[in-house]
C-alpha positions in Angstrom: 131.0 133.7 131.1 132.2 132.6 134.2 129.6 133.0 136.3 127.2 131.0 133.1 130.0 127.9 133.7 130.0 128.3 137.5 126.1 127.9 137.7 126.2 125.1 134.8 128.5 123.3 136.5 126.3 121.4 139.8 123.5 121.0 136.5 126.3 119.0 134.5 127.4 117.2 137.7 123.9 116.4 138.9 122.9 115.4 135.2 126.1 113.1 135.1 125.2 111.7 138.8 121.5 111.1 137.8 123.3 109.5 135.0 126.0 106.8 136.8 122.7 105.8 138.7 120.9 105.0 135.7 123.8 103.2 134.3 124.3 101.2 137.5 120.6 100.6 137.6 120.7 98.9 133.9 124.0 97.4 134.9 122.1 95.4 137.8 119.0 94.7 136.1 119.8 91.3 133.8 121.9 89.9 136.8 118.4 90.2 138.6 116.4 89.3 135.8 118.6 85.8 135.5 118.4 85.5 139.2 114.2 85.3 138.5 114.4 83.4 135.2 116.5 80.9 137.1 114.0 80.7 139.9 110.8 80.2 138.0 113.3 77.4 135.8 114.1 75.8 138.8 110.5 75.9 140.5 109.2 75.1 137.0 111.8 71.7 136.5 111.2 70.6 140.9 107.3 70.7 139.9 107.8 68.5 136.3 110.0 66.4 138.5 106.6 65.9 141.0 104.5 65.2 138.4 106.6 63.0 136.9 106.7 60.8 140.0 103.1 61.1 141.1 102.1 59.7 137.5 105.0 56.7 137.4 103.0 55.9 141.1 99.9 55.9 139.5 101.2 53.2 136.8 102.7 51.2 139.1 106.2 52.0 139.0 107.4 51.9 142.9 109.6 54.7 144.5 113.3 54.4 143.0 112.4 53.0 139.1 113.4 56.2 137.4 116.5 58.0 139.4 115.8 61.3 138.9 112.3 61.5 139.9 112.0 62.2 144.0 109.9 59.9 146.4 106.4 59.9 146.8 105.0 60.0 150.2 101.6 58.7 151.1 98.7 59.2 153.8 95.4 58.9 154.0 93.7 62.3 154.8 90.0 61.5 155.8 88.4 59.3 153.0 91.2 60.6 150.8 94.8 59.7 149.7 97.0 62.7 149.8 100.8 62.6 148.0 103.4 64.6 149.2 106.5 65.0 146.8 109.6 66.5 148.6 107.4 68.3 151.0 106.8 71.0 148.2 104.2 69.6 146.8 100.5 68.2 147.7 98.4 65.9 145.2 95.5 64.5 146.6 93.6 61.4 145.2 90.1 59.6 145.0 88.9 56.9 142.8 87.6 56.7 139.7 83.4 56.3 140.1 82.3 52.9 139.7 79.5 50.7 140.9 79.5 49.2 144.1 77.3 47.2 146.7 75.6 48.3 149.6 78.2 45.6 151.7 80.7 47.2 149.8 80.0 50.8 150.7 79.4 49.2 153.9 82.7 48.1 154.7 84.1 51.5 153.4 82.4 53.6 155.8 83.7 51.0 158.8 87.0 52.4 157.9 86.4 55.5 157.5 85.1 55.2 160.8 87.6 53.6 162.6 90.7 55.5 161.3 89.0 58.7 162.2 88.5 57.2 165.9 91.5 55.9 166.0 93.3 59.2 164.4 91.6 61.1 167.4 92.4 58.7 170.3 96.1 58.2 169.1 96.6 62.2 168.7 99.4 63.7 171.2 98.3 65.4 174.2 95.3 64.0 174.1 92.8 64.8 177.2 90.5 62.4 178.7 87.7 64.2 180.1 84.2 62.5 181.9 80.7 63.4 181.8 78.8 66.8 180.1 81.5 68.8 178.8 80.4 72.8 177.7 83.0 74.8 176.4 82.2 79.1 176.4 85.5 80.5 175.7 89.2 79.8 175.3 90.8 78.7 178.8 94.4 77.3 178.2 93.7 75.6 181.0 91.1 73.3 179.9 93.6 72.9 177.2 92.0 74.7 174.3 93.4 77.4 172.9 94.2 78.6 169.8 98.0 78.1 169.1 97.6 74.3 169.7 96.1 71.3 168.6 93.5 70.3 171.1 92.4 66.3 171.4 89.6 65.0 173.9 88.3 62.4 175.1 85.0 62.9 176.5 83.4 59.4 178.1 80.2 58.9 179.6 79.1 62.6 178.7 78.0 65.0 175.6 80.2 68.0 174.6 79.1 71.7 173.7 81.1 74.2 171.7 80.0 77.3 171.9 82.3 80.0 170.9 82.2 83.4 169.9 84.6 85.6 167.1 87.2 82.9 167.7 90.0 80.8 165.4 90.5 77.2 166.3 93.6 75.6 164.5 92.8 72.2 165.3 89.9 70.5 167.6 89.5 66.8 167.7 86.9 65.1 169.9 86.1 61.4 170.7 82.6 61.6 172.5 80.6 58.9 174.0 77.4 61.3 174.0 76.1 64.0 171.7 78.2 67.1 170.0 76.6 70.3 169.8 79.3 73.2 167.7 77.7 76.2 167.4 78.6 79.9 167.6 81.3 81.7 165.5 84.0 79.9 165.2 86.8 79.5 162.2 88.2 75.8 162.5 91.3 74.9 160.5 90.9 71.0 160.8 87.6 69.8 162.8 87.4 66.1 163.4 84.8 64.7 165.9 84.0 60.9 166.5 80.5 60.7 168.4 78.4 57.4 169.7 75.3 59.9 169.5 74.0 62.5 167.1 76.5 65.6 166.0 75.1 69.0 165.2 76.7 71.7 163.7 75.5 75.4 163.1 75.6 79.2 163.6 78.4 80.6 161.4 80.7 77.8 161.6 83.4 77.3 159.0 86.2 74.7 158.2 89.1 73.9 156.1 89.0 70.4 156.5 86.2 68.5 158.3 85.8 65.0 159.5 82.4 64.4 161.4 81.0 60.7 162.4 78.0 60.6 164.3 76.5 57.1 164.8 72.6 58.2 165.0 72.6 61.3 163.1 74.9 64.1 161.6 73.1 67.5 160.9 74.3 70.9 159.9 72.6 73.9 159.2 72.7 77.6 159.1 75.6 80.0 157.9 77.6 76.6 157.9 81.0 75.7 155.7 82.6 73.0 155.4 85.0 70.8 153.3 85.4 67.2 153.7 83.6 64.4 155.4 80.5 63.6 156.8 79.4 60.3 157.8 76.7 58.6 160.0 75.0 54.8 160.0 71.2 56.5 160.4 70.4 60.2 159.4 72.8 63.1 157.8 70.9 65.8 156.8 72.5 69.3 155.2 70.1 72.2 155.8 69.4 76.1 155.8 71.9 77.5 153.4 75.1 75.4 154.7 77.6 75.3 152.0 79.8 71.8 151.8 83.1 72.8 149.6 84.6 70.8 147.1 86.0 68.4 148.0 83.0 67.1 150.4 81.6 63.5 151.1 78.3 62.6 152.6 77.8 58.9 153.0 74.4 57.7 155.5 75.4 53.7 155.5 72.7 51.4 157.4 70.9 48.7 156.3 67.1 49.9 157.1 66.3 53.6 158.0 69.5 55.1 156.7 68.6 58.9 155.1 70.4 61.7 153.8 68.8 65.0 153.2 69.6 68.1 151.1 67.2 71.1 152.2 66.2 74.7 152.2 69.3 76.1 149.8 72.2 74.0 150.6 74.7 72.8 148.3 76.7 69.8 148.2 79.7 69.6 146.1 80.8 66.5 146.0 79.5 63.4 146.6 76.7 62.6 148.8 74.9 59.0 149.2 72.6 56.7 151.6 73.3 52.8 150.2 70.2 51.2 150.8 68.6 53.8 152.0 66.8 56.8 151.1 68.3 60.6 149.1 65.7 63.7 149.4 66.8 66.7 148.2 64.3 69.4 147.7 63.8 72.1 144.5 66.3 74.5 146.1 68.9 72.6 147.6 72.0 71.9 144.8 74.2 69.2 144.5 77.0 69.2 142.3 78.3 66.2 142.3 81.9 65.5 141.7 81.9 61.6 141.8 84.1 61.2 138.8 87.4 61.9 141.1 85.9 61.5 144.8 84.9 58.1 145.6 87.0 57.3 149.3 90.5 55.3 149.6 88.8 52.3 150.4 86.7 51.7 147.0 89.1 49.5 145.0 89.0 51.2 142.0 92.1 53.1 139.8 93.4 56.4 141.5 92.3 59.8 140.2 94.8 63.3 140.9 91.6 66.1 141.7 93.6 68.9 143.0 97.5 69.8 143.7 99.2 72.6 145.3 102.3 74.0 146.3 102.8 74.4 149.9 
């Protein structure tokens, strides 16, 4: 009988250890499980509280009318508006469609042009560069690299990216010439301002894009993009490039001006040529979005398209 207890005994102690665990386990669990509930709460009442704010903005009620309800920041982020509520959350804006003139559309694109000019020229470190500018690889000491922001200004010359199996965070580029980016290259924000013509292609992808070329803009190839592209002659959108909501395309000129959809591209978004000429062949899409994408600077009411957390 004693030796039945004596092995029993570390089976009744380990079964009563196992046990105190368990206990202690359950004992934990609903402080945890508050600790969550009043997280998601919390998240759940901060984004009420944003969207509270973002649509007394968007009926007219200025910053401060309701107490509770937190400030709305505002920007313009290419021919966008983005909102920014406690730096939590990010709403951006286009306008409702409407109809508008080709001097309207005209003096849209003007802007669009000069606060991407002036965006790139007023950028910090910016690097004024002269004549033909080629750029192979990464070289900190030509200023690009990848853990920075990079902004040039290129005069009397054109500029050549070609990269391979690289990620650019931010590239900005004020060229009195012709752009040429080409290669592999992963671009968080791209934003080039060109007196010439702009071509993009090879496998070329970016978050956020902001191109003005004042002959031409083309892209083409394994090409995707999201954001702007705008030109007073040609744009054209070729060879299976992909243009990511949200996208604009606008070709403003007054004789000449063309944009072009070809050979299995697609468009989300919305692409135009006031006064001048859309072709878009059988197997090119465009799906456009114009209900909530029309640019900052057509005066109609303000639409929310997308929001996020950041």
């Amino acid at each position: 009988m004693r030796s039945r207890r004596g092995n029993a005994l570390p089976l009744v102690l380990g079964f009563l250890l196992m046990l105190s665990i368990f206990v202690t386990a359950m004992l934990r669990m609903p402080g945890a499980l508050r600790r969550n509930v009043s997280l998601v709460a919390k998240e759940t009442q901060e984004m009420y509280l944003a969207e509270s704010a973002v649509l007394a903005k968007l009926n007219g009620f200025t910053d401060g009318y309701f107490a509770d309800l937190p400030t709305v920041e505002s920007r313009i982020l290419g021919p966008w508006t983005e909102w920014r509520v406690c730096d939590k959350f990010q709403f951006m804006l286009g306008n409702e469609y409407g109809r508008f003139s080709t001097s309207e559309w005209a003096r849209c694109a003007v802007v669009l042009e000069q606060n991407l000019r002036e965006l790139i020229l007023q950028s910090a470190g910016l690097k004024n560069l002269s004549g033909n500018r080629r750029f192979f690889k990464l070289d900190s000491s030509d200023g690009l690299s990848v853990e920075r922001t990079m902004a040039i200004n290129v005069s009397a010359g054109d500029l050549t990216l070609d990269l391979s199996d690289v990620s650019i965070r931010s590239f900005m580029a004020n060229v009195e010439g012709d752009v040429k980016i080409r290669g592999n290259i992963h671009f968080d924000t791209l934003r080039i301002y060109a007196t010439g013509s702009v071509s993009v292609q090879g496998n070329v992808t970016a978050d956020f894009a902001e191109i003005f070329g004042l002959a031409s803009v083309s892209v083409s190839g394994n090409v995707s993009l999201a954001g702007s592209l705008l030109s007073k002659q040609i744009i054209e959108v070729s060879d299976r490039v992909q243009m990511n909501f949200p996208s604009l395309a606008l070709a403003v000129g007054y004789r000449e001006n063309r944009l072009s959809l070809l050979e299995k591209s697609v468009f989300q978004g919305l692409a135009m040529a006031p006064s001048g000429t859309v072709e878009r062949d059988s197997s090119a899409k465009l799906l456009d979005s114009t209900q909530a994408l029309l640019p900052f600077c057509m005066d109609f009411r303000k639409v929310v398209f997308s929001r996020r957390r950041l």
